[in-house]
PyMOL Python script that loads the backbone (N, CA, C, O; Angstrom):
from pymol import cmd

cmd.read_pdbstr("""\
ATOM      1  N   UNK A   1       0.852  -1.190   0.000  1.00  0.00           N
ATOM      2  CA  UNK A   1       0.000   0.000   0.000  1.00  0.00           C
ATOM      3  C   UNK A   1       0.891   1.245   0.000  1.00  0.00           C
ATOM      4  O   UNK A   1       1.626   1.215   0.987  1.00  0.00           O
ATOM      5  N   UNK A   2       1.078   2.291  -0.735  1.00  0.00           N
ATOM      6  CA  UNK A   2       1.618   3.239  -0.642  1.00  0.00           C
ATOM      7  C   UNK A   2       0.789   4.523  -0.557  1.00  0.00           C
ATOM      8  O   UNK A   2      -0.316   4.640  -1.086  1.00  0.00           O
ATOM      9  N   UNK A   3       1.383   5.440   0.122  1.00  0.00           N
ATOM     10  CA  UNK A   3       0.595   6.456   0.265  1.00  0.00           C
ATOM     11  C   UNK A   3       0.939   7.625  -0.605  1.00  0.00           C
ATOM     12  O   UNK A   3       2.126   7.787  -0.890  1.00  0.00           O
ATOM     13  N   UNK A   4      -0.012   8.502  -1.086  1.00  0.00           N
ATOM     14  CA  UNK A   4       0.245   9.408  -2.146  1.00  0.00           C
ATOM     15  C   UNK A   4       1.491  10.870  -0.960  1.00  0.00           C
ATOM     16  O   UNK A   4       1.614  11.218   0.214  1.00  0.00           O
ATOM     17  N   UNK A   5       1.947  11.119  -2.003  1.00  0.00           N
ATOM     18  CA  UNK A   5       2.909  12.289  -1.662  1.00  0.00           C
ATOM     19  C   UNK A   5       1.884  13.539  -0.714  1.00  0.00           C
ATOM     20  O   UNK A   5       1.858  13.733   0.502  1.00  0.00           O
ATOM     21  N   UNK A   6       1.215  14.140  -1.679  1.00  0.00           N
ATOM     22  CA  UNK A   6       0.371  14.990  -0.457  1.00  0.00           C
ATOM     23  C   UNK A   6       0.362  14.495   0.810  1.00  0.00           C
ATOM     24  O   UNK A   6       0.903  15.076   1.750  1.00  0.00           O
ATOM     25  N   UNK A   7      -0.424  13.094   0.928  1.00  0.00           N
ATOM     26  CA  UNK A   7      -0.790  12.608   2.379  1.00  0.00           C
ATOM     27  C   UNK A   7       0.542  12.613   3.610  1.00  0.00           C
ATOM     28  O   UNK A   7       0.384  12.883   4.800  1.00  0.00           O
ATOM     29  N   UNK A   8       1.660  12.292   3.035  1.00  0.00           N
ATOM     30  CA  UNK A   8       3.052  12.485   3.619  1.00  0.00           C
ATOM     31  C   UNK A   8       2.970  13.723   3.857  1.00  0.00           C
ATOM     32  O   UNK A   8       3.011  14.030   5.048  1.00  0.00           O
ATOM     33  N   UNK A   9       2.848  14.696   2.969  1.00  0.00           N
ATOM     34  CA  UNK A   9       2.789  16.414   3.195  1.00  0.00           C
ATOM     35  C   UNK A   9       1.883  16.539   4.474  1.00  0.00           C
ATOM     36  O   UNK A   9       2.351  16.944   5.538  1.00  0.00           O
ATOM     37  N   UNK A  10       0.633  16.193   4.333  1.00  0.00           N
ATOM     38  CA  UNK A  10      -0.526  16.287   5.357  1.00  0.00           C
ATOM     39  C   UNK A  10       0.097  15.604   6.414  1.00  0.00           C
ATOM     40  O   UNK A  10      -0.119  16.351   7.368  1.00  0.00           O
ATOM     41  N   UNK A  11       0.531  14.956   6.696  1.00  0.00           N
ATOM     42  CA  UNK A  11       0.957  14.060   8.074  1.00  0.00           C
ATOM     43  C   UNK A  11       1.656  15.331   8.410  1.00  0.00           C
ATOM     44  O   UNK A  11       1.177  16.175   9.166  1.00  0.00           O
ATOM     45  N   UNK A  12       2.811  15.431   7.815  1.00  0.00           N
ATOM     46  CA  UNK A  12       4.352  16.096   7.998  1.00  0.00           C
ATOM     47  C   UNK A  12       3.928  17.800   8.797  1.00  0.00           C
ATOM     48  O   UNK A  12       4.383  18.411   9.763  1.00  0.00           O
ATOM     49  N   UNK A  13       2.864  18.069   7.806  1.00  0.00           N
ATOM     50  CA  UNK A  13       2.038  19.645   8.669  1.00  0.00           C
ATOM     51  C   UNK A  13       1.567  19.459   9.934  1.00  0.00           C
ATOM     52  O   UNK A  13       1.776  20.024  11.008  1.00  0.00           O
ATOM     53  N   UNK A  14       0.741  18.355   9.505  1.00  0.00           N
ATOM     54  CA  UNK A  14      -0.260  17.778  11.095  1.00  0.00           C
ATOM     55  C   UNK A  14       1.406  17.600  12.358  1.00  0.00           C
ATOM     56  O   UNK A  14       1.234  18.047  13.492  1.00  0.00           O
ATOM     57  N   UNK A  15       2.257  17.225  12.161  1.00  0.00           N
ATOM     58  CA  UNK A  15       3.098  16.080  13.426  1.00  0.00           C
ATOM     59  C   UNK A  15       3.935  17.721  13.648  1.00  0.00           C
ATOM     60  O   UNK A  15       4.252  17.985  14.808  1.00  0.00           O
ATOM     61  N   UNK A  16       4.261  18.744  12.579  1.00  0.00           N
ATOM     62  CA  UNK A  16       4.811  19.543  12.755  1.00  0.00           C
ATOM     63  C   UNK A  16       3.921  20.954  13.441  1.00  0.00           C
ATOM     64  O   UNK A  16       4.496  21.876  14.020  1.00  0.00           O
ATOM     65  N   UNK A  17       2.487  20.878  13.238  1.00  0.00           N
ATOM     66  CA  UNK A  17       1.932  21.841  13.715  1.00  0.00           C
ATOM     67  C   UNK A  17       1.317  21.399  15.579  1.00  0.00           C
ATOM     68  O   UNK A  17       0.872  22.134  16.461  1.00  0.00           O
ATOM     69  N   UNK A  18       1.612  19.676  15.542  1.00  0.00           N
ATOM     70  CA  UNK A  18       1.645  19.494  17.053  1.00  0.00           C
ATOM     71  C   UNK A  18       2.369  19.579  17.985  1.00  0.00           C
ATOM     72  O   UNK A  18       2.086  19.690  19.178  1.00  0.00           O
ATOM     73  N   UNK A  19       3.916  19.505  17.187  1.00  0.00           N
ATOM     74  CA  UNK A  19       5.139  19.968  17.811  1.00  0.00           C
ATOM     75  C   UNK A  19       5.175  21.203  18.158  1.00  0.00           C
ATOM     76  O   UNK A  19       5.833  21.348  19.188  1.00  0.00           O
ATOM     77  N   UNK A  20       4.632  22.423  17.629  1.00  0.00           N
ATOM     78  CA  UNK A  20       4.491  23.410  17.852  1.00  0.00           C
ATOM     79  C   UNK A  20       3.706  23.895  19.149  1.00  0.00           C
ATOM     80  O   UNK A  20       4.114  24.522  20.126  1.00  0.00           O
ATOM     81  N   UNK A  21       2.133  23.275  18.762  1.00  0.00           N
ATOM     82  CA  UNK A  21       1.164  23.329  19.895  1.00  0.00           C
ATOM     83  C   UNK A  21       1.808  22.900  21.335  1.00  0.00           C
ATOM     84  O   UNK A  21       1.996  23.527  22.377  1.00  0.00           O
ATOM     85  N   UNK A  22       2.127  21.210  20.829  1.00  0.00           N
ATOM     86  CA  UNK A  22       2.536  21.215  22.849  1.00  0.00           C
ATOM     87  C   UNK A  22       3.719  21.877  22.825  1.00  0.00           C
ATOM     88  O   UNK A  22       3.809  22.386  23.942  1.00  0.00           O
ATOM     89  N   UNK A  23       4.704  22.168  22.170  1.00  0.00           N
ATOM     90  CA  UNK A  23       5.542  23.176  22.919  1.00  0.00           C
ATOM     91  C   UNK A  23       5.161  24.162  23.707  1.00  0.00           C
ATOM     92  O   UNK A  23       5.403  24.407  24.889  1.00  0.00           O
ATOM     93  N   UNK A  24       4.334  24.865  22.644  1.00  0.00           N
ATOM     94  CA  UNK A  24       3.564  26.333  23.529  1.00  0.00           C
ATOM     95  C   UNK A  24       3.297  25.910  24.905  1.00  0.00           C
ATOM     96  O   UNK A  24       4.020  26.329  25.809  1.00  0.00           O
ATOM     97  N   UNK A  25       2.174  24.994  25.178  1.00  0.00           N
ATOM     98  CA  UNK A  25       1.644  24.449  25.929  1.00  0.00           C
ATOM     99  C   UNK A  25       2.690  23.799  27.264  1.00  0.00           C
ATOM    100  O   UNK A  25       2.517  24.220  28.408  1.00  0.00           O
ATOM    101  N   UNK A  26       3.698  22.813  26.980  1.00  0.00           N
ATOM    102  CA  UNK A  26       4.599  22.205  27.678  1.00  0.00           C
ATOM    103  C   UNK A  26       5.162  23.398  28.693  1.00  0.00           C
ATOM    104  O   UNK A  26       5.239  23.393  29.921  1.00  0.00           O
ATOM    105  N   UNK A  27       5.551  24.487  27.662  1.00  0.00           N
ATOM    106  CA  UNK A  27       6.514  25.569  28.461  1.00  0.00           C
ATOM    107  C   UNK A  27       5.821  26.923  28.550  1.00  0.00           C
ATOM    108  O   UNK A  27       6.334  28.035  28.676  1.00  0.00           O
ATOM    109  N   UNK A  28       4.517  26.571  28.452  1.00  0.00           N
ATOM    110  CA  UNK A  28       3.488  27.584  29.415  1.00  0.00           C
ATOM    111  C   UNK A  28       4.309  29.114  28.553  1.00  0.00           C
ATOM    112  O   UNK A  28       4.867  30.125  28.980  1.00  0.00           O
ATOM    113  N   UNK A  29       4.074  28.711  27.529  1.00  0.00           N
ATOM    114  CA  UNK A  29       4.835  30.204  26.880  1.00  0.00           C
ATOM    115  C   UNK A  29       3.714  31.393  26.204  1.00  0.00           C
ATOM    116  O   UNK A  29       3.893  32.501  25.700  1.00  0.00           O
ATOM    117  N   UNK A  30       2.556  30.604  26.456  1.00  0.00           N
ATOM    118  CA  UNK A  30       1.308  32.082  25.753  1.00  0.00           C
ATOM    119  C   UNK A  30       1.097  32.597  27.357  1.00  0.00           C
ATOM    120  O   UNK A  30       0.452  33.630  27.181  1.00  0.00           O
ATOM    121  N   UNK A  31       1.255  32.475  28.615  1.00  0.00           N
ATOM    122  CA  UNK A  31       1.288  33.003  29.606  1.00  0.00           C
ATOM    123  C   UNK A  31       2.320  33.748  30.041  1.00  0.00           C
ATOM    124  O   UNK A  31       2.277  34.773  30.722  1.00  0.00           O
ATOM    125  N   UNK A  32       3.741  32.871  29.378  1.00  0.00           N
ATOM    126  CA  UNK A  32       4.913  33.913  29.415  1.00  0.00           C
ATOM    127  C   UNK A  32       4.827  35.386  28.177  1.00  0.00           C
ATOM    128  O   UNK A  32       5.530  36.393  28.264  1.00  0.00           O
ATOM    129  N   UNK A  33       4.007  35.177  27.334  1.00  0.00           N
ATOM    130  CA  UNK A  33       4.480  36.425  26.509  1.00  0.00           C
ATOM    131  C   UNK A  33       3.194  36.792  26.882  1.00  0.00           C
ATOM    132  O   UNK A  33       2.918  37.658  26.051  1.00  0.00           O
ATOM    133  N   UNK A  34       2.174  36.661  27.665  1.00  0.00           N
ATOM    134  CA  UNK A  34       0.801  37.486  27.817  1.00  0.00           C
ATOM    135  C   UNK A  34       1.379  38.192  28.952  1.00  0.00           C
ATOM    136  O   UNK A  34       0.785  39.261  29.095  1.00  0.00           O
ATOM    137  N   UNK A  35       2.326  38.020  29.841  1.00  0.00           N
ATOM    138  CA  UNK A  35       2.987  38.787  31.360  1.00  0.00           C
ATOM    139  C   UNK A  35       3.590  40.528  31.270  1.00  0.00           C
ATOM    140  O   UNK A  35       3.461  41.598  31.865  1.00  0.00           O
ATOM    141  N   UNK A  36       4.485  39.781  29.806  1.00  0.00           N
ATOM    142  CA  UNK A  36       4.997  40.927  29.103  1.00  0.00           C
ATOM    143  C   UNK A  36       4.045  41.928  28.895  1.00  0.00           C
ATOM    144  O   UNK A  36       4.396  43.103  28.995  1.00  0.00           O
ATOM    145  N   UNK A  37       2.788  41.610  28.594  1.00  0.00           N
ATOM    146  CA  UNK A  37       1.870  42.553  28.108  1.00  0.00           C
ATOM    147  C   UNK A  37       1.454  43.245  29.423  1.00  0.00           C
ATOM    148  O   UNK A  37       1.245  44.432  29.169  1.00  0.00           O
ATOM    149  N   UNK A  38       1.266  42.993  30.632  1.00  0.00           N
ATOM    150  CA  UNK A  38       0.656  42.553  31.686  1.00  0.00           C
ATOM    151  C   UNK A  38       0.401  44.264  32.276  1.00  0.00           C
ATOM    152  O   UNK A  38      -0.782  44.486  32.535  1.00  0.00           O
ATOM    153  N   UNK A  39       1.228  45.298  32.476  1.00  0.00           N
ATOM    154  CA  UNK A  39       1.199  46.173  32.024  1.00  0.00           C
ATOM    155  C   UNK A  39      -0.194  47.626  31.357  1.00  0.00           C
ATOM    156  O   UNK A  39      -0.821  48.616  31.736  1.00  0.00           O
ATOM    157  N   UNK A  40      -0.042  47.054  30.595  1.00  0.00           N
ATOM    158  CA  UNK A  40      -0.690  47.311  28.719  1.00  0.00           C
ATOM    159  C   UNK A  40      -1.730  46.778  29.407  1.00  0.00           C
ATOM    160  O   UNK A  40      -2.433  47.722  29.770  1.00  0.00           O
ATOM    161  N   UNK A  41      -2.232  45.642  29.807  1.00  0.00           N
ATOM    162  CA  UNK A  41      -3.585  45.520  29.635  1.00  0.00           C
ATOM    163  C   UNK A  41      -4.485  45.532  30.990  1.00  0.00           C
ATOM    164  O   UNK A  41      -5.705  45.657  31.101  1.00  0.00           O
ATOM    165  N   UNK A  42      -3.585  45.377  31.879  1.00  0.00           N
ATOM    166  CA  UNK A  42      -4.224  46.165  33.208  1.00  0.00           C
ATOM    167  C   UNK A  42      -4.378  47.894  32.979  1.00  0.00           C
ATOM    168  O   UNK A  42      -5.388  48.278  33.568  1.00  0.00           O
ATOM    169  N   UNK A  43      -3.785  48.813  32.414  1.00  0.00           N
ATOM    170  CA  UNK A  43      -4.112  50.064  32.432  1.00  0.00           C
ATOM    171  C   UNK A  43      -5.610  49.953  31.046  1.00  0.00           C
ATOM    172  O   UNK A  43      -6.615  50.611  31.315  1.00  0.00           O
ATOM    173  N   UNK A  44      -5.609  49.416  30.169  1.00  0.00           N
ATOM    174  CA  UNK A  44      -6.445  49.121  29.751  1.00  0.00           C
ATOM    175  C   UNK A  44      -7.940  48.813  30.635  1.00  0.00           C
ATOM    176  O   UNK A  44      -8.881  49.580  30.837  1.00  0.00           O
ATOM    177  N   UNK A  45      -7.765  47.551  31.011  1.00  0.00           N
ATOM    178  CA  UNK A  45      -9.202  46.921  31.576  1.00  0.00           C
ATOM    179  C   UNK A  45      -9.249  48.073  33.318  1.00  0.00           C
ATOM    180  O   UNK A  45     -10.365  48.519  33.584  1.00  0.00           O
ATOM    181  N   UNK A  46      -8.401  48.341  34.042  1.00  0.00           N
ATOM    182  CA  UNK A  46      -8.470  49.120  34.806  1.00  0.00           C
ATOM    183  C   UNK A  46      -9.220  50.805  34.422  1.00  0.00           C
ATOM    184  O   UNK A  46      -9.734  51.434  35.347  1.00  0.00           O
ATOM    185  N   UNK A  47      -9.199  51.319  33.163  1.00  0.00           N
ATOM    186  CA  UNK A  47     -10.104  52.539  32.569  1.00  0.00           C
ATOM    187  C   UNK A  47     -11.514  51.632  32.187  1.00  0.00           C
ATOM    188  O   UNK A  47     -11.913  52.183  31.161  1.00  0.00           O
ATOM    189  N   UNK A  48     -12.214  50.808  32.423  1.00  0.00           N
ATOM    190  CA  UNK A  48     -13.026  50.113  32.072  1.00  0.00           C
ATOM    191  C   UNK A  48     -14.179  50.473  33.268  1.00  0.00           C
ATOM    192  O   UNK A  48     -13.917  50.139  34.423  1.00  0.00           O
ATOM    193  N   UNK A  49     -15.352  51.104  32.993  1.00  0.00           N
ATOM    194  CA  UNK A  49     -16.164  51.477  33.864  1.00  0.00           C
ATOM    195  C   UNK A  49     -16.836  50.042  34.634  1.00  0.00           C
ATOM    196  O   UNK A  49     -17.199  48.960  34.173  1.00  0.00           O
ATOM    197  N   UNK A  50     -16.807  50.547  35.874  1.00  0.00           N
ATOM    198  CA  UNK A  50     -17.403  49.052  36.332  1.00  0.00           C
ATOM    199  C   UNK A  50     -19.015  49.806  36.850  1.00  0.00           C
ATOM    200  O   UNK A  50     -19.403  50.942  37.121  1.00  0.00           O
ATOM    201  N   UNK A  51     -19.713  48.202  36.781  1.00  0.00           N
ATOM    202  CA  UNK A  51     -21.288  48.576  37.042  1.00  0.00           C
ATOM    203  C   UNK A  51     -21.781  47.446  37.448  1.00  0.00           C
ATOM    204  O   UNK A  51     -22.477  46.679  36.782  1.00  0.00           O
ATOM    205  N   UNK A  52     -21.350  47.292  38.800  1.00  0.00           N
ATOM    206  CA  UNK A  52     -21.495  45.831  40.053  1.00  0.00           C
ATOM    207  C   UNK A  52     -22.358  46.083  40.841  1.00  0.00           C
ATOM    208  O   UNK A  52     -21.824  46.846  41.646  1.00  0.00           O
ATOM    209  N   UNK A  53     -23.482  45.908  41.158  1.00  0.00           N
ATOM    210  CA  UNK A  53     -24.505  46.498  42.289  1.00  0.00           C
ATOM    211  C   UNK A  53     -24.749  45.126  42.955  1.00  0.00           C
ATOM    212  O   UNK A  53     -25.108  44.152  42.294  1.00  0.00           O
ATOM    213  N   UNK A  54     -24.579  45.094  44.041  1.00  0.00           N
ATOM    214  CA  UNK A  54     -24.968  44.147  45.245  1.00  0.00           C
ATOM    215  C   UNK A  54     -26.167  44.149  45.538  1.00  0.00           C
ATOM    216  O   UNK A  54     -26.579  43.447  46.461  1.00  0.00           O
TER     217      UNK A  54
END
""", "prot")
cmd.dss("prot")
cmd.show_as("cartoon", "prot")
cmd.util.cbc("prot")
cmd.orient("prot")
C-alpha cells in the first residue's frame, strides 16, 4: 500500500503543527508572553467602567 505524496505532506504539517502546539503548551509560553503585556492591559481593563450592584 503506498501512500500518495500529499498525504506524507498532510501528516508532515499535522506532526509539525503538534510539535508546535505542545511546545507552547509544555513551556506555558502564551502566559509567558501574555505577562509581558501585563502592564498594557491592566491600564487598559483598569479605565473600564465598572457597574457591580450588590
Amino acid at each position: 500500500m503506498q501512500i500518495p505524496k500529499f498525504a506524507w505532506k498532510l501528516l508532515g504539517v499535522g506532526a509539525g503543527a503538534f510539535a508546535v502546539t505542545f511546545t507552547i503548551y509544555f513551556f506555558n509560553l502564551d502566559m509567558k508572553l501574555l505577562s509581558a503585556f501585563e502592564p498594557i492591559l491592566l491600564r487598559h481593563y483598569d479605565r473600564i467602567p465598572r457597574d457591580q450592584h450588590l
